[in-house]
N, C-alpha and C positions, 0 to 999 in steps of 0.2 A: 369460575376460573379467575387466576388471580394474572395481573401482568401489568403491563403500561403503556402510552402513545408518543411517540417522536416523533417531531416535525424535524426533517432532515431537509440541508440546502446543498446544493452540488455546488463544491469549492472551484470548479476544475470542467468543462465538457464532457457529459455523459456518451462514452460509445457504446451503445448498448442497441439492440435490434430496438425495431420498431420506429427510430427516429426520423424515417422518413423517407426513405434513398428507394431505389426502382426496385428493387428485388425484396426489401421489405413490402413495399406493395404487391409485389406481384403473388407473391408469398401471404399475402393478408394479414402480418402482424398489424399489430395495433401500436400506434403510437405510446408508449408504457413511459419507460422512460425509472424511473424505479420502479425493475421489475422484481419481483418475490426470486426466481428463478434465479438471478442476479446474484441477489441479497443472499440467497441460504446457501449459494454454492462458497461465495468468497467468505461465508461465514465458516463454513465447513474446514476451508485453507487456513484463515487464523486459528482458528480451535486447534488443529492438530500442530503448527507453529508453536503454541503458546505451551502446549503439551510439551515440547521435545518429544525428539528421535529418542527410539527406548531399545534396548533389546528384545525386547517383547514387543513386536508390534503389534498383536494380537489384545494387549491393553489399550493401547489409544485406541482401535476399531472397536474395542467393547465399551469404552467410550465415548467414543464418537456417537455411535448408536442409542445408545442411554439419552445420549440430549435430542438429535437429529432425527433417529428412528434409522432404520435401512434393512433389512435381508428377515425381514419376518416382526422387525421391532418399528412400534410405531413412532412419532417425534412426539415429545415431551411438550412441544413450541407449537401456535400457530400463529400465521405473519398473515398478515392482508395488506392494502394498501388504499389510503382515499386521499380526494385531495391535491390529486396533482396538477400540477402550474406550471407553466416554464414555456420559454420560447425554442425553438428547434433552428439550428443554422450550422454552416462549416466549418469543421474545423480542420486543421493540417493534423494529421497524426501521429506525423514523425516529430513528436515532442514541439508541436507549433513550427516548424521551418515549411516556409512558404520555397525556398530557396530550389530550385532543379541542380545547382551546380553541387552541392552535397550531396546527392545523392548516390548510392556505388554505381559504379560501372553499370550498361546494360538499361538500367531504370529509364525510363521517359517520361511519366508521369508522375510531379509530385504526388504521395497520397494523400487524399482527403478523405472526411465523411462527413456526414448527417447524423448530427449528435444535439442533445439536449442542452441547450447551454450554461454557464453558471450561472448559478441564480436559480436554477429549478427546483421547486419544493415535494416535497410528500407528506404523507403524515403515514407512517410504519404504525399497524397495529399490533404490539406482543401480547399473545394469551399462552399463559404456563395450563397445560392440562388439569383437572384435579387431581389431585393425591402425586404428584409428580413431585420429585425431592428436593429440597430447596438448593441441594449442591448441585444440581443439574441445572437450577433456575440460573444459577451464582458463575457455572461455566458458560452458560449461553450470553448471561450478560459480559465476561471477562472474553469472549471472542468479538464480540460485539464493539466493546471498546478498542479491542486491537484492529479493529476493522476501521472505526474513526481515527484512532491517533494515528495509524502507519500505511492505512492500505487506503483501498478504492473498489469501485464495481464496476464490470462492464469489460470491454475491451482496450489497451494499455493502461490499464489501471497503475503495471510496475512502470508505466513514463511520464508519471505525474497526471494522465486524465481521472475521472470518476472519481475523484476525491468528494470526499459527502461528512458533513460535518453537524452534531446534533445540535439544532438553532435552540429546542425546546421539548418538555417532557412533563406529560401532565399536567400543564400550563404552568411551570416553574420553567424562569431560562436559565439557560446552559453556557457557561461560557467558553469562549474559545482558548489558545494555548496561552498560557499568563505572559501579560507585557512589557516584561521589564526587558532587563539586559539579558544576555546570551546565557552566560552560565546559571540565572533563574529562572528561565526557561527550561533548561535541561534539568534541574533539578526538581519542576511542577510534573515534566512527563515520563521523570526518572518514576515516580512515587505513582504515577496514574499507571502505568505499562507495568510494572514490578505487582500492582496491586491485583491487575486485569492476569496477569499471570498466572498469580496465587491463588485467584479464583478457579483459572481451567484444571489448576492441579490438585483441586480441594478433595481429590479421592489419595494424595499421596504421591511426593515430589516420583518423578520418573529418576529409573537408574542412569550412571552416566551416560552420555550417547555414543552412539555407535552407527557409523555411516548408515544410514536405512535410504536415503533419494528423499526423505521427507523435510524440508524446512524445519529449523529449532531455534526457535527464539531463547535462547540461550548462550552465558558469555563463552564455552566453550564451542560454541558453534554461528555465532552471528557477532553483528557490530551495529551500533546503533548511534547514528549524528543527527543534528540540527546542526542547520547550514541556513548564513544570511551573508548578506554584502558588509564588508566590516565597514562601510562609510553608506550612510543613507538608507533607506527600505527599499522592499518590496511592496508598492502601492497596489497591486494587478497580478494577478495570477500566471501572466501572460510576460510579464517582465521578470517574474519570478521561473519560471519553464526555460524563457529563451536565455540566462544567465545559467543556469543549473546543464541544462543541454551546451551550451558553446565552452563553458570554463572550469566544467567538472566532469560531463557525461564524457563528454569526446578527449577533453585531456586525460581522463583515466586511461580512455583508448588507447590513447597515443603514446602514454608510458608504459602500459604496458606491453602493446605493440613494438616499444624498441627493446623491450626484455625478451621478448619470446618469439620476437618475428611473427609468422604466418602458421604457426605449429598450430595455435589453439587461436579462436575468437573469444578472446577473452571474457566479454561483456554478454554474450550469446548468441548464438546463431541458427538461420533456420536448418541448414544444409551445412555438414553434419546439422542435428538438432544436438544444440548445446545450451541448455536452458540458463538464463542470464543469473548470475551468482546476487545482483542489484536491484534493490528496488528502490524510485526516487517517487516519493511524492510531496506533495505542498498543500500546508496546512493552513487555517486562520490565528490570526493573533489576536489579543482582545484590546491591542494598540491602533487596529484596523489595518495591520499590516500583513507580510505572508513570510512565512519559512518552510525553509528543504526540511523535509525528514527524509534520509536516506540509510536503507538498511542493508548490509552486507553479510549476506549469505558464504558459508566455505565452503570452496570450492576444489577440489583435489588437482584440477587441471591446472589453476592459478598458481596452487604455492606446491606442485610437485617440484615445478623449476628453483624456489626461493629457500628452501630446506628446513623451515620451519613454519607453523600454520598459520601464521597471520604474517608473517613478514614481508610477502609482498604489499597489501595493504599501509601494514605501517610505513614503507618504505615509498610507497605512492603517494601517502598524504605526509611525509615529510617536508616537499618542496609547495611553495606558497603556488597558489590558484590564482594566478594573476587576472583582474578585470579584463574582458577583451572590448572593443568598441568602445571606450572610454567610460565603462562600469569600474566601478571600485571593485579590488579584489574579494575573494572568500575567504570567509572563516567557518571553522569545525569544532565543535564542541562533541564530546565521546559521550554516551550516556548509558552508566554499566547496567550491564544486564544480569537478571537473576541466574 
């Protein structure tokens, strides 16, 4: 079998079972921490992302299946894991706020959990099957990379935890997002997301889309920034969360909250369930610093009010993100998508 080995570091607090808490015990998991189970599901969500919404969904699932295996087809992939290190401690889950006074109405207890903490390692073993096809090999790695550059594993992965970033591979290292200035930044992971793209579509770009419920990393259906403080860094993963949550997550709220009232939850909700249009995560630089990558999913609930499909958005990040607590304000760089 042909394949490779990644030593992966969690950028971000792992929630993910096993890390320790009473009902993990009780329940017998085992302390895992990068678990496979984890790994192949969020793997699953990027691949069909990266894919685009088609009219035929019945092609991305015979796709999907081709790499993954499912309903009679076996996976093309096998994943193991060895290796793992890491210390296990609390963390707040509502985007690191310690605070009870944010919380909605009703709540009493901030939420916490027993998560793995940054700094956790693993080493992922990938083995491609024999005779398994090399475009199959080329989509499992192009979800793979949409998984390190934009997502995470575990539980709130879309609020910046579980972020996992490849330190090394095959004993060549890996570096993290290029550390210059803002706009070559976006231009390093304009070229690495475009590339990882190309790869999940290597059977043949998908027709335009068409509402399907599925995520489309695509310009016609998503939006893609890097986000930092225009004066000074992000040293800590943890200063980078609590800036992104106070002066982007909740201000998005709050504008769009004066647009539309109490009709929709904007951002998501569990009651209705209104799956959140946002995902924020936070990446490594190779400056030793850290940056937002935040991806905006379309939402029909958002811009039914706004009368054109991205106009609420644009019209959201028109007005400057002011620093709150005496942080410099934000800046947004766009980063086009395939």
């Amino acid at each position: 079998m042909t394949g490779f080995d990644v030593h992966l570091r969690a950028v971000t607090p792992l929630v993910v079972g096993g890390a320790g808490d009473a009902q993990d015990r009780r329940l017998g998991v085992q302390a895992e921490g990068f678990r496979i189970p984890s790994i192949r599901g969020v793997l699953h969500w990027w691949f069909r992302a990266g894919w685009g919404a088609t009219e035929a969904p019945s092609a991305l699932l015979d796709a999907e299946r081709e790499v993954f295996g499912g309903e009679g087809a076996g996976s093309t992939v096998d994943l193991w894991v060895t290796g793992r290190r890491g210390k296990v401690g609390t963390a707040y889950v509502g985007m690191n706020d310690p605070d009870p006074r944010t919380l909605k109405s009703g709540n009493k207890v901030v939420p916490k959990r027993e998560t793995h903490l940054e700094g956790s390692e693993a080493v992922v073993h990938v083995r491609f099957r024999e005779h398994s096809p090399s475009r199959q090999q080329k989509q499992f790695l192009g979800a793979f990379r949409l998984l390190q550059f934009l997502g995470g594993i575990g539980g709130r992965w879309r609020r910046g935890f579980g972020s996992i970033w490849e330190v090394e591979r095959d004993g060549s290292w890996r570096d993290p997002i290029y550390g210059g200035d803002l706009p070559s930044r976006a231009a390093w992971l304009e070229r690495e997301v475009s590339a990882a793209v190309a790869a999940i579509r290597a059977s043949g770009a998908p027709p335009p889309a068409r509402e399907s419920g599925i995520r489309a990393l695509r310009k016609d259906s998503a939006k893609l920034y890097l986000v930092e403080p225009s004066q000074g860094t992000w040293s800590t993963w943890e200063q980078a969360m609590d800036q992104l949550r106070d002066d982007f997550y909740r201000e998005i709220k709050r504008r769009f909250t004066s647009w539309f009232g109490d009709q929709i939850d904007a951002l998501g909700s569990l009651v209705p369930r209104q799956p959140s249009p946002v995902t924020i995560q936070i990446k490594p630089a190779s400056s030793g610093d850290s940056v937002g990558v935040v991806v905006v999913w379309f939402s029909e609930a958002i811009e039914a009010g706004m009368g054109t499909r991205w106009a609420a958005w644009e019209e959201a990040l028109k007005s400057p993100f002011a620093g709150s607590k005496g942080r410099a304000p934000l800046v947004f760089q766009e980063i086009p998508l395939p």
